[in-house]
C-alpha positions as CSV (number, residue, x, y, z in Angstrom):
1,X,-11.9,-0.4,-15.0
2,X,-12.8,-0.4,-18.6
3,X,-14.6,2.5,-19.6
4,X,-17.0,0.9,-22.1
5,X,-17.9,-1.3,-19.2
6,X,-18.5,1.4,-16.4
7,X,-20.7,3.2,-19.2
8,X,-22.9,-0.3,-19.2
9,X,-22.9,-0.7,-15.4
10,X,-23.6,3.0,-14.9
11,X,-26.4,2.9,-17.9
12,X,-28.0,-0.3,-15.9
13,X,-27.8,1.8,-12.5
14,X,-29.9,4.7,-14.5
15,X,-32.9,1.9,-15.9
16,X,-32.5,0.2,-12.7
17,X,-33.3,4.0,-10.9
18,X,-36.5,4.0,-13.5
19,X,-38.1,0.5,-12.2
20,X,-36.6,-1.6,-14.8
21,X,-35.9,-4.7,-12.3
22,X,-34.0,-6.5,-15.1
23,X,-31.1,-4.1,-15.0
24,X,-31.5,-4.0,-11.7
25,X,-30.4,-7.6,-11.7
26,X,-27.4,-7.0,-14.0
27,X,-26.3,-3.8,-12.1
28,X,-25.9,-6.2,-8.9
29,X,-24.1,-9.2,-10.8
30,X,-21.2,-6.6,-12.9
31,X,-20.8,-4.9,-8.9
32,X,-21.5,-8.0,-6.6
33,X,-17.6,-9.5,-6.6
34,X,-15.5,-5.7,-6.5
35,X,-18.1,-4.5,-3.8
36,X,-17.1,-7.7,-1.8
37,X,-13.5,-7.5,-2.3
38,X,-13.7,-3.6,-0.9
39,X,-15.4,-4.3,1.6
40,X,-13.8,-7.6,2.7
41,X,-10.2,-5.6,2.5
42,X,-11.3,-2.6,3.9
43,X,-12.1,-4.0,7.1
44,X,-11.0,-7.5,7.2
45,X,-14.3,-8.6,8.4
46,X,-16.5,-11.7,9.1
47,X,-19.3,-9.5,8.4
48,X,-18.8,-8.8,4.9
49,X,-21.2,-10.6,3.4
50,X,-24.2,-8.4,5.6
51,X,-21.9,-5.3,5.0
52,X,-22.6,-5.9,0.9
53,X,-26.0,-6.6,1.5
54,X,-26.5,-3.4,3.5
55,X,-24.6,-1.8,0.9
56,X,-27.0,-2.9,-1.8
57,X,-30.2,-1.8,0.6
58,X,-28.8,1.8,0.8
59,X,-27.6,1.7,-3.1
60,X,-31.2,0.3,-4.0
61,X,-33.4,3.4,-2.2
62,X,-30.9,5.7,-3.3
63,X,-31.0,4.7,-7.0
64,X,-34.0,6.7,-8.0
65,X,-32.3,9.8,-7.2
66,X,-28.7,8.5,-8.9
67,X,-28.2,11.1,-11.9
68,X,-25.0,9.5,-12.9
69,X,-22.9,12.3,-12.4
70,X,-19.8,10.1,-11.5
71,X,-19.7,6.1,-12.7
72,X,-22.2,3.6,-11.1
73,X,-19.2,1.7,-10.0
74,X,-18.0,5.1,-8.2
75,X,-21.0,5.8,-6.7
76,X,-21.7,2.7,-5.1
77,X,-18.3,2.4,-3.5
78,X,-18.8,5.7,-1.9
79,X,-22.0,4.3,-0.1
80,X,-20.2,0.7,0.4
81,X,-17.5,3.1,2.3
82,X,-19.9,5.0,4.2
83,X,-21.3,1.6,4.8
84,X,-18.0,0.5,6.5
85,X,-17.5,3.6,8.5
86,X,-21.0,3.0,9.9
87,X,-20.1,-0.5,10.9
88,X,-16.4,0.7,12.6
89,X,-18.8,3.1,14.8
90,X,-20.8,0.4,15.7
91,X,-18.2,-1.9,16.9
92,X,-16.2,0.4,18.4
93,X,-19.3,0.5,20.9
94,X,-18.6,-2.8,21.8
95,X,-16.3,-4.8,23.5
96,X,-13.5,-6.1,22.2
97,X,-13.6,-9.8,23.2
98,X,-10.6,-11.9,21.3
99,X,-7.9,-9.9,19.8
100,X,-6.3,-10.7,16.3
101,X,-3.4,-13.4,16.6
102,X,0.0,-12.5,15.3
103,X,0.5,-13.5,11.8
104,X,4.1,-15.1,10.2
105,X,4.4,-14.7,6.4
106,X,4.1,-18.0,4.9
107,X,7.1,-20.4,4.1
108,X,6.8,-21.4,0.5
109,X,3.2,-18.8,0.3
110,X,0.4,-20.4,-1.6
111,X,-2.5,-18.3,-2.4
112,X,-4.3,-18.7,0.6
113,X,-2.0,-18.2,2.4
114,X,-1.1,-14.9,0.9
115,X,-4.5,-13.5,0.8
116,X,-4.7,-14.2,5.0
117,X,-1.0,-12.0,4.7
118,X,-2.4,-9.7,2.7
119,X,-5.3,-9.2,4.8
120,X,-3.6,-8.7,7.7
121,X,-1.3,-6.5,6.2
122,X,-3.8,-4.4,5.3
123,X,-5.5,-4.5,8.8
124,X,-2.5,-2.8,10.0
125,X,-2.8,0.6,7.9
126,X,-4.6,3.6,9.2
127,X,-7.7,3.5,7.9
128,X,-7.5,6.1,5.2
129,X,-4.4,4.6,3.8
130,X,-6.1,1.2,3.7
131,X,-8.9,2.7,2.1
132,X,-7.0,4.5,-1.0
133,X,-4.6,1.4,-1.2
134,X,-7.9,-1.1,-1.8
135,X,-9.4,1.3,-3.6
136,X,-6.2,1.7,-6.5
137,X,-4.3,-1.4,-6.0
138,X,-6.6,-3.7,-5.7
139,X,-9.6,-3.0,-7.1
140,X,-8.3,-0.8,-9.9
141,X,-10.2,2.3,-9.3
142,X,-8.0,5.6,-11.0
143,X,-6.9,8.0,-8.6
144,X,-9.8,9.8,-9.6
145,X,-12.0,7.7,-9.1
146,X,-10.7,6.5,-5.7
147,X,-10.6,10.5,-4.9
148,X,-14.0,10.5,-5.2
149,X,-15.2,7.5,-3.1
150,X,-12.8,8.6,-0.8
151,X,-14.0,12.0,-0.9
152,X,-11.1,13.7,-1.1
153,X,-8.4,15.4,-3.5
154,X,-6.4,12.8,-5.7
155,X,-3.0,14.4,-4.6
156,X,-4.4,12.9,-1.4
157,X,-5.2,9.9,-3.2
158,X,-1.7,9.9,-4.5
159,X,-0.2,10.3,-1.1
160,X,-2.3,7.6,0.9
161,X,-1.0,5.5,-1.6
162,X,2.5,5.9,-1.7
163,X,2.8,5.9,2.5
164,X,0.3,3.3,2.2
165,X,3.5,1.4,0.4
166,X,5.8,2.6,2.7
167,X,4.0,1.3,5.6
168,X,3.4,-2.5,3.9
169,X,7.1,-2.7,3.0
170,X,7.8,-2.0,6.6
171,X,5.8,-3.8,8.1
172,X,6.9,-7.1,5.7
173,X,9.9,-6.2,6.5
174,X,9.7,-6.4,10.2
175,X,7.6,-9.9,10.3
176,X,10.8,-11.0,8.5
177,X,12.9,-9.9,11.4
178,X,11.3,-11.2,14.1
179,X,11.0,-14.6,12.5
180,X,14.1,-14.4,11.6
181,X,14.9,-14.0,15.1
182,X,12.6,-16.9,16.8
183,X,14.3,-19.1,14.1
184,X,18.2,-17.9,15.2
């Protein structure tokens, strides 16, 4: 992220925390998309578009009390994360009722086609690994910055990451095989 432009979404979060509906209004455009992707990647979810909005619900109360202490951008993926967490706990309480199809890397990939990969991908990463991989590789956060919506140290950062690698490459690597096999 661009500094100058986390200093603007973080100065709108501030006004918006005063009443001023107006930056209120350009604080959700400049997060809208990124808050979407993070969400949409971090759990792979038909629900994303309620998980934003819940996400925005929490951000909005909360935004009186934000002091700006870390980036807007920051802070709001730390409750868009805590937002996810709360929606794994809730369907963990219930049942299961169609489980996820296997997936064949496309022959030829368009970008479709590679995002649906990608997703799935993903899916298959422990959750904190998936987390610091969205968080840095996809949506551009430092390690620093990831540390902190992760809540954690960025050495761990670092580390989630790079297994986070390991674990994609493998996994790539094994979908090649097995087709690879069904086709021999």
């Amino acid at each position: 992220m661009a500094t100058g432009e986390d200093e603007q979404v973080t100065a709108w979060a501030l006004a918006a925390g005063s009443g001023d509906q107006q930056a209120l209004a350009a604080f959700v455009r400049a997060t809208q998309h990124q808050t979407w992707r993070f969400l949409h990647h971090l759990l792979g979810s038909s629900d994303t578009d309620d998980l934003v909005q819940e996400t925005y619900l929490r951000a909005m109360r909360s935004l009186p009390r934000f002091e700006g202490r870390s980036s807007a951008r920051t802070w709001l993926f730390g409750i868009a994360r805590r937002v996810a967490a709360d929606h794994l706990r809730a369907a963990a309480t219930r049942p299961r009722t169609t489980p996820l199809g296997e997936w064949e890397p496309p022959a030829g990939g368009g970008r479709f086609e590679d995002e649906v990969v990608l997703g799935r991908l993903l899916l298959g990463l422990s959750p904190e690994r998936r987390e610091a991989f969205i968080a840095t590789q996809v949506l551009g956060l430092s390690y620093a910055e990831a540390a902190q919506v992760c809540g954690c140290p960025v050495g761990t950062i670092r580390s989630r990451v790079a297994r986070a690698r390991e674990d994609l490459v493998v996994a790539v690597e094994g979908q090649l095989d097995r087709r690879a096999g069904r086709a021999g």
